[in-house]
N, C-alpha and C positions, 0 to 999 in steps of 0.2 A: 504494500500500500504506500501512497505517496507521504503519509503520514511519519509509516515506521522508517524509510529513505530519511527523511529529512533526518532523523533523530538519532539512524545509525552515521551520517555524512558527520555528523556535530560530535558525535561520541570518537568515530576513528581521527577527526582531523584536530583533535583536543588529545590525543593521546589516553583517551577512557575508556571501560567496559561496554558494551553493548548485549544487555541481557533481555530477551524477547520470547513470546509464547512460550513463558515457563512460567506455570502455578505454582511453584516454591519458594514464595517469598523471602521464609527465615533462608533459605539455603543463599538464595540470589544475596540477600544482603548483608550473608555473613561471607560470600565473597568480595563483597562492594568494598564491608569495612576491614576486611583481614590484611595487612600488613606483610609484605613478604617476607621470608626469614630471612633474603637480604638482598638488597635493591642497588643500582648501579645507575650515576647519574653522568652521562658523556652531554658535551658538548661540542657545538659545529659551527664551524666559521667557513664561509666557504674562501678559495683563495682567491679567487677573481670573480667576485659579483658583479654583474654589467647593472648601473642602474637603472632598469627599463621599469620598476613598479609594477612586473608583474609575479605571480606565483612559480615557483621553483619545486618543485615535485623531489623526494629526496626517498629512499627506500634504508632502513637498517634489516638488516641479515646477520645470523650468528653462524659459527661454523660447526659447531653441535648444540640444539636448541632440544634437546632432549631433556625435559623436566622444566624447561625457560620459558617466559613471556615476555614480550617485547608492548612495553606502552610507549609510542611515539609520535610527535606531530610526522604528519604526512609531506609536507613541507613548508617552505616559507617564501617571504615575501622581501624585495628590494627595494627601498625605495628611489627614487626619480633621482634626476641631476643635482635638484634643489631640494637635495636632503637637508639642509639644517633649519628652512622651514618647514618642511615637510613633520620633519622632528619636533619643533617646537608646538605645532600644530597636535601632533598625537600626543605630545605630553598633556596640553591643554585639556585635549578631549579626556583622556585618560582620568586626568581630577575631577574633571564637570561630571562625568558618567560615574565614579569611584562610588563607593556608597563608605569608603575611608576617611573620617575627619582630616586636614593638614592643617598643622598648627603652626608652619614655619614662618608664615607672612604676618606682620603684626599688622591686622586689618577688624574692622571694626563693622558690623551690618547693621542699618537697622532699615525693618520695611513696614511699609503703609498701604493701609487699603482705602479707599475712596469710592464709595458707590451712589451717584450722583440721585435726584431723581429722575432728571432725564439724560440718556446718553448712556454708556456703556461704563461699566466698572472700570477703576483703574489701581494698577498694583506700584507702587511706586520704592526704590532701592538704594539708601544714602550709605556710600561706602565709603570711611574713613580707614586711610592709610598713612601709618607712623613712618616715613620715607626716611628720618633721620637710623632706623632699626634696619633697612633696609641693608642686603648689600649685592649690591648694580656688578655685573660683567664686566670684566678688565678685558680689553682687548684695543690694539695697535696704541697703548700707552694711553690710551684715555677710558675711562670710566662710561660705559653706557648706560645713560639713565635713560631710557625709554620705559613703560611703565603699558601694558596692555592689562583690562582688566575683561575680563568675561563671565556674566551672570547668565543664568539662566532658571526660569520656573517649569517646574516638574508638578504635574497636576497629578493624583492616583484618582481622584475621580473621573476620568474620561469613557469612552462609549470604547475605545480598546477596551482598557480595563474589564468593562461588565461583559464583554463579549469574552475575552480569555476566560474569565470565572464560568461566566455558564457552560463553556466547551467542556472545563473541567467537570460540571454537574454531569453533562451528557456522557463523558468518558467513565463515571461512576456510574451511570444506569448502564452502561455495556460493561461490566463490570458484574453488576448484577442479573444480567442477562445471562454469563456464563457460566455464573453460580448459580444460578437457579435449575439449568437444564443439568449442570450436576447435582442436581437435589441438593446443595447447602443451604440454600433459604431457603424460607416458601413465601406464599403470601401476604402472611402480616409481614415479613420481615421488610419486602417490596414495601408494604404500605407506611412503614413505619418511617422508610428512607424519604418516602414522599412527602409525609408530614414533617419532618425533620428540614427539608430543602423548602418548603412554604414556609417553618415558622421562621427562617434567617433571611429571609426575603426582605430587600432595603428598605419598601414601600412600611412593610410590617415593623421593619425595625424601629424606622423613623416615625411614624404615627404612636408606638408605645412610648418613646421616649422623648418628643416634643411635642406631638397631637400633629403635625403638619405632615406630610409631602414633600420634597425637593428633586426632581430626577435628574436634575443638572449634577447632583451631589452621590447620585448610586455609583459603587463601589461591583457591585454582584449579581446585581440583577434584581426584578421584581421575583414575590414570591410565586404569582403566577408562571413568570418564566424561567425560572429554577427546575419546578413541575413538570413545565412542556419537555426541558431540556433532557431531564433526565428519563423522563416517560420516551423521550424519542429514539435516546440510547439503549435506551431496555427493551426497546420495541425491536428495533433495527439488529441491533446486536452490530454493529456496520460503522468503524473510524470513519467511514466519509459521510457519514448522517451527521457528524458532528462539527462538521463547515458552516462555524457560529457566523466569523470574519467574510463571506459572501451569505449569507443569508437574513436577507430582511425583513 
């Protein structure tokens, strides 16, 4: 399925396990977490990278791999001519994306919200920077102060968001789809999961705990579409019934 592809392409090209159409949970993730009895960490440099920015395909081979597993990336990537911004560029990203506090920069945030009553909200972001704590790149005997700052707002309520979540509802009713025709549930148990994905339903959540509605602000879905989701999985028993991201 195009499903199980994408997730083993991500697993070999990360150097990780790829465990599929096995019902043995404990077993699967006492391989996951088990530690080899002793592990060997090489690295590679190649000696002439051309730097075209594209992918570089690289293959490891042992010469008796008898009792051995080999985890490795599949290959790598060069960058362009204009590698040192190209670099400064993926470090950038690197931090904006990190979910790692940096505490190196002495900087200072504070932000504001502004929700007029006519007109569009607005987020606003006062960034003070201690420059004197600073310390600027030496190069050709002078001091580079140039100073680039890059903010960025990360929303978790968005319509991605809810749609990821309920895919995962519907991956859980095919789930229980497979358990069921091997006789591990029955019935009530189906029904219990259904009631159980209604009552964490955002519409439900937020009306117990403010009396209101927001759908601008759901996280997971509605409790009715939690239901559908997983009712469509369990129906289907079928990874591609669960194409939340084209389904309107």
């Amino acid at each position: 399925m195009a499903a199980e592809g994408i997730l083993q392409d991500l697993t070999q090209g990360t150097g990780g396990i790829y465990i599929h159409n096995n019902d043995g949970f404990q077993a699967a993730f006492d391989r996951l977490a088990a530690p080899p009895e002793y592990s060997y960490v090489l690295g590679f440099q190649p000696a002439e990278a051309k730097p075209d920015g594209k992918f570089h395909p690289i293959k490891i081979r042992l010469t008796n791999e008898k009792g051995l597993t080999i985890e490795a990336r599949r290959g790598y990537y060069v960058l362009e001519k204009d590698s040192e911004k190209q670099a400064a560029r993926l470090e950038v990203d690197d931090a904006l994306f990190s979910r790692d506090p940096r505490n190196e920069i002495p900087v200072v945030l504070q932000t504001g919200y502004i929700e007029p009553n006519n007109g569009d909200p607005t987020v606003t972001l006062l960034v003070k920077v201690d420059l004197k704590s600073l310390h600027f790149r030496h190069a050709s005997e002078r001091n580079l102060d140039s100073l680039s700052i890059v903010s960025a707002l990360f929303n978790e309520a968005s319509p991605l968001s809810v749609r990821l979540e309920l895919q995962a509802d519907c991956y859980a009713g095919i789930w229980g789809h497979t358990t069921a025709q091997r006789r591990i549930v029955d019935e009530s148990d189906i029904e219990s999961a259904l009631n159980a994905a209604a009552a964490v339903g955002d519409d439900r959540l937020q009306r117990m705990s403010t009396g209101r509605v927001s759908p601008e602000t759901f996280t997971h879905g509605t409790s009715a579409q939690r239901v559908h989701w997983f009712k469509r999985g369990f129906d289907s028993g079928d990874l591609s019934a669960c194409d939340t991201f084209r389904t309107r």
